[in-house]
C-alpha positions as CSV (number, residue, x, y, z in Angstrom):
1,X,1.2,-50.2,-19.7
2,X,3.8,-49.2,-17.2
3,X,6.2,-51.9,-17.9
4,X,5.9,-51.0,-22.0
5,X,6.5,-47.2,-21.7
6,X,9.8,-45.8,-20.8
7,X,8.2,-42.8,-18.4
8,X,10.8,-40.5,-17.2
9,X,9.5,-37.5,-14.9
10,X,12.1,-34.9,-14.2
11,X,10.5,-33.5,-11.4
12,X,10.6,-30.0,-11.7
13,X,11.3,-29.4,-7.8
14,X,14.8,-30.4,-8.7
15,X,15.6,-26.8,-10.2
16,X,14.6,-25.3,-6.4
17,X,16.6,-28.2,-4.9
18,X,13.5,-30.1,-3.7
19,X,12.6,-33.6,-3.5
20,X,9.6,-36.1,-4.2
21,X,8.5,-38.8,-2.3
22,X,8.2,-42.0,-4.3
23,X,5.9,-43.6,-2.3
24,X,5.4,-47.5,-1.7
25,X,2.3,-49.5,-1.6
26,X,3.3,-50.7,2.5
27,X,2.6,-47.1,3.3
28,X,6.6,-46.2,3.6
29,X,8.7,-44.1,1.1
30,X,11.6,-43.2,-0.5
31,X,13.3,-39.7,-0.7
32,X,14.2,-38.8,-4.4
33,X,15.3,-36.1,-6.4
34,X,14.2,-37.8,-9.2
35,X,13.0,-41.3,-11.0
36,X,11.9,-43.2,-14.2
37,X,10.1,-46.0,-15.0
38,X,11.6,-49.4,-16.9
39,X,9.6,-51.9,-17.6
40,X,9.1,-53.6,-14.2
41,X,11.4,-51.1,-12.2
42,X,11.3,-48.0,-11.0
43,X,14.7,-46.3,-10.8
44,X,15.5,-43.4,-8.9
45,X,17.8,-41.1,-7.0
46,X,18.2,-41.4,-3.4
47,X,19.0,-38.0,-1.6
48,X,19.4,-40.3,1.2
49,X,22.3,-42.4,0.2
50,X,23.5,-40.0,-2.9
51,X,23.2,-42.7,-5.4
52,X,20.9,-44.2,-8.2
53,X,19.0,-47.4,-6.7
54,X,16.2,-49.4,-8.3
55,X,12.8,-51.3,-7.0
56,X,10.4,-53.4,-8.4
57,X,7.4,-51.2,-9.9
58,X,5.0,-53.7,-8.3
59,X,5.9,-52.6,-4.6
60,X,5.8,-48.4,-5.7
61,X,2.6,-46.7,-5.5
62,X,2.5,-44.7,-8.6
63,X,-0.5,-43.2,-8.7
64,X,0.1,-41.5,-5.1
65,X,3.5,-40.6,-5.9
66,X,2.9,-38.6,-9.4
67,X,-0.2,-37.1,-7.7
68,X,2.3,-35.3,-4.8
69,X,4.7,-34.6,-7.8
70,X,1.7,-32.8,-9.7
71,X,0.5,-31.1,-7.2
72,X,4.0,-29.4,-6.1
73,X,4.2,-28.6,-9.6
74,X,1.3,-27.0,-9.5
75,X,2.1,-24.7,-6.0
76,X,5.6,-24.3,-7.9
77,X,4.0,-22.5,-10.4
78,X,1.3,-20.4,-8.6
79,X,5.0,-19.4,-6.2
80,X,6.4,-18.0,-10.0
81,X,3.1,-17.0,-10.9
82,X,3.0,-14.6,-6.9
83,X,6.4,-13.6,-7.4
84,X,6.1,-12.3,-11.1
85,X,2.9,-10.1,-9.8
86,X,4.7,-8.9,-6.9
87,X,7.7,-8.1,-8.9
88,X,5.5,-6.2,-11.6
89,X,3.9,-3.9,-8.6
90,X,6.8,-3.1,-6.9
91,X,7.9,-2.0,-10.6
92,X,4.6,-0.1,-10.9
93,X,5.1,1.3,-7.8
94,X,8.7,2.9,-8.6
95,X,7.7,4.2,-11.9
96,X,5.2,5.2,-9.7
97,X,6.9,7.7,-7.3
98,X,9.5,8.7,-10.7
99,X,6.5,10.5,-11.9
100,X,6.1,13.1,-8.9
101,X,7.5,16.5,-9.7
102,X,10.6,17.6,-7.6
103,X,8.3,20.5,-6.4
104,X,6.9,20.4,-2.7
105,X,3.1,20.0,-2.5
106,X,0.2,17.4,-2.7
107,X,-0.3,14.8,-5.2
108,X,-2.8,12.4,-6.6
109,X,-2.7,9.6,-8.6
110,X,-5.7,7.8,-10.0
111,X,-6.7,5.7,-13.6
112,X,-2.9,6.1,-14.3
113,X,-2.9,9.7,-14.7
114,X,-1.1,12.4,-12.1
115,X,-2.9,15.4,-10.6
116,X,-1.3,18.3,-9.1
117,X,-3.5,19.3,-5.9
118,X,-3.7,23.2,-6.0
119,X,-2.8,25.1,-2.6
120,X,-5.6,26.8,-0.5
121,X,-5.9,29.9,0.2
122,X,-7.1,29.7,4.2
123,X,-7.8,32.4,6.4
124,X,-8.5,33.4,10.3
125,X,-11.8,34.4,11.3
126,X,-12.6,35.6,14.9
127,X,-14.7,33.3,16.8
128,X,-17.2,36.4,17.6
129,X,-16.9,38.9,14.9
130,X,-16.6,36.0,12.1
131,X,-13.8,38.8,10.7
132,X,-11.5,37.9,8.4
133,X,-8.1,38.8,9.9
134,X,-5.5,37.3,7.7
135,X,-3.9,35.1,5.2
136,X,-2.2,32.1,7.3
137,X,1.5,31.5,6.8
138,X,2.8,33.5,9.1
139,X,-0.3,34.9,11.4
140,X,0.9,38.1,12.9
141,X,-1.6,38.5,15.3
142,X,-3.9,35.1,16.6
143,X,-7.1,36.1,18.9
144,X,-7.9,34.8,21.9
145,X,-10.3,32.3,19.7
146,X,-10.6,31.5,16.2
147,X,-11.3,29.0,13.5
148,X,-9.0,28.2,10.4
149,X,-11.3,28.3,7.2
150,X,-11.4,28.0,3.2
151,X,-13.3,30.0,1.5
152,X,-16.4,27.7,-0.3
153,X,-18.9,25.0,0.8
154,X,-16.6,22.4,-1.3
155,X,-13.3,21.4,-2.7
156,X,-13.2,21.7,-6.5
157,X,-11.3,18.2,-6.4
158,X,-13.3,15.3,-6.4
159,X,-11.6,11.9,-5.5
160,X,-12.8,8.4,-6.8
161,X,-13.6,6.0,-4.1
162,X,-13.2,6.0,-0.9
163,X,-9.5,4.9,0.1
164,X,-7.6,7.5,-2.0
165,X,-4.3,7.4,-2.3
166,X,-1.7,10.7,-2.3
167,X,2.1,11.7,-2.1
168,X,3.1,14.3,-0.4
169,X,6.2,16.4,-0.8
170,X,6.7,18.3,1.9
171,X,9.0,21.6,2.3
172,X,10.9,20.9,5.1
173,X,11.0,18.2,7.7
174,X,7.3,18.6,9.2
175,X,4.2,17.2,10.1
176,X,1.1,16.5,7.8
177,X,-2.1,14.0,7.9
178,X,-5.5,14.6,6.3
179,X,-8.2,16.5,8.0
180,X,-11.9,16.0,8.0
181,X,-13.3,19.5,7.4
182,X,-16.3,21.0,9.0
183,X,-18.9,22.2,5.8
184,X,-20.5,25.3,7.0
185,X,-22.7,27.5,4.1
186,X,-19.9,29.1,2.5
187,X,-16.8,28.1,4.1
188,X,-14.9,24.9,5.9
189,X,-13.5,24.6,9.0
190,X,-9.9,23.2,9.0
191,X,-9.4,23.7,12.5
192,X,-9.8,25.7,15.9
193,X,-7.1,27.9,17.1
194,X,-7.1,29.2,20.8
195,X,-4.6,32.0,22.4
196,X,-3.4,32.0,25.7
197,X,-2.1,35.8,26.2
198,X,1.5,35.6,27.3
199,X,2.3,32.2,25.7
200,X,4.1,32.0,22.5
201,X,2.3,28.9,21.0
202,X,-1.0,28.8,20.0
203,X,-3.6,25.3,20.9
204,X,-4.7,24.0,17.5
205,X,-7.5,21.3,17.3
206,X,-8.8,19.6,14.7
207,X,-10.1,16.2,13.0
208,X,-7.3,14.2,12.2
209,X,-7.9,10.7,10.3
210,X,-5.9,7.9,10.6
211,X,-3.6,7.1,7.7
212,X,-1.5,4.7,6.6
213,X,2.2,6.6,5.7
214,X,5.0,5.5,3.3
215,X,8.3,7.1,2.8
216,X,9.8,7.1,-0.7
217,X,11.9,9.4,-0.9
218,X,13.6,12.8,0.8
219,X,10.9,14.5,2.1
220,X,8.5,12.7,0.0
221,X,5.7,10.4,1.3
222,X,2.9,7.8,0.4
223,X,-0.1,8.6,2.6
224,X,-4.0,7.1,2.6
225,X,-6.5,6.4,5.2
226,X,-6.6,3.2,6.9
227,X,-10.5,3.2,6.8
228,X,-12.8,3.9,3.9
229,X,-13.7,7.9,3.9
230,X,-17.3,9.3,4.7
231,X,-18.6,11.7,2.1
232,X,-17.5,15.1,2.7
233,X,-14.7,17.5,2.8
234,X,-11.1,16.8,3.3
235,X,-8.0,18.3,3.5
236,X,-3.7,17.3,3.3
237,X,-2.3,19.6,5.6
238,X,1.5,20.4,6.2
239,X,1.9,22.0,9.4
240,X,4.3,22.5,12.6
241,X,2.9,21.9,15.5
242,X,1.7,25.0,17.6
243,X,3.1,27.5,15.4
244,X,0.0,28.2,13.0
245,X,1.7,27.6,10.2
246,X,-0.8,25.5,7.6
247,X,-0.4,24.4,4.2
248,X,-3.6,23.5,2.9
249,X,-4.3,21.3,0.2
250,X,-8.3,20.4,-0.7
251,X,-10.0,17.6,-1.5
252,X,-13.9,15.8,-1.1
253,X,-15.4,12.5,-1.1
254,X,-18.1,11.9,-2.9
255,X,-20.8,14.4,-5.1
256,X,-20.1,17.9,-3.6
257,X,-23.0,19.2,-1.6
């Protein structure tokens, strides 16, 4: 059948400047860039010695060598096949971050649609009195002890799934992560402030989770958790450190308690 059919393969490695081996039946082969069969030959192009050279077809095993070519082809095509998906999320992914308003704040992006997170309102209570004593950014006056809070039980903001994703565009060159909040009965605790009398900084401790962060533009960043989130309530906080100076934005994981 061989020696009636004129079967030229161009092997389509040549376009990525590869080459095929065109294997014999000893065991040995040759290094092509390409070759066709006639009639009782087998003529091909040696990358070796840069010039067409022929053998008999009875000494080439054709059957190995047109099952290496097929199955190059094939990873040849699932490379194209990678790169095209690769190259149609990194164009996701721009058109993406293009959609985030120039205005600073917290943003998520879920089912292809874009949600402004809306700014907490947080307060100081006294760690004895539980009295309110003021609206954060700037505290005038910190107590000795304290805790950081939002008024309600949970975040009107529900996220879907677990590892959500969120930009962040921050005001200035700060800090910022996402809190795990403490759920009391009508309130959460972002975090615990102490005051050392006659120091000018205030100790600050809270429940930071460990994220993943991207930058993507000035003052604008990519941030999720590395590890799927418990149910509960959460927060993206902007802050500097040991100033008292948080920007609060709200979220929760699962059905709201």
């Amino acid at each position: 059948m061989f020696q009636r059919a004129a079967l030229f393969l161009a092997f389509a490695a040549v376009a990525f400047g590869a080459t095929v081996r065109l294997y014999l039946k000893d065991g040995s082969y040759q290094m092509a860039r390409e070759y066709e069969v006639q009639q009782d030959r087998v003529r091909y192009y040696s990358t070796e010695r840069s010039d067409w050279e022929e053998i008999p077809l009875e000494l080439v095993d054709l059957d190995r060598t047109k099952k290496e070519v097929a199955g190059r082809e094939d990873d040849l095509k699932e490379e194209v096949k990678v790169e095209k998906e690769e190259n149609a999320a990194e164009r996701a992914a721009r058109e993406e971050v293009e959609r985030i308003p120039p205005d600073a704040g917290g943003y998520y992006i879920h089912d292809g649609k874009l949600d402004t997170i809306k700014q907490s309102e947080s307060k100081l209570v006294s760690d004895k009195k539980r009295t309110v004593l003021s609206v954060l950014s700037p505290i005038p006056i910190v107590p000795r002890r304290a805790t950081v809070e939002i008024d309600g039980p949970a975040a009107a903001l529900r996220v879907s799934g677990n590892r959500p994703e969120f930009y962040f565009r921050l005001s200035a060159e700060e800090s910022f992560a996402i809190l795990k909040l403490d759920s009391k009965k009508a309130s959460r605790v972002v975090e615990e402030v102490e005051h050392i009398v006659n120091v000018p900084t205030v100790g600050e401790k809270r429940t930071e989770i460990a994220t993943f962060k991207k930058q993507e533009g000035d003052n604008l960043f990519k941030i999720w958790p590395e590890k799927p989130l418990e149910p509960g309530e959460y927060a993206l906080v902007e802050y500097t450190e040991e100033k008292l100076n948080l920007q609060i934005w709200d979220f929760g994981v699962g059905t709201a308690k």
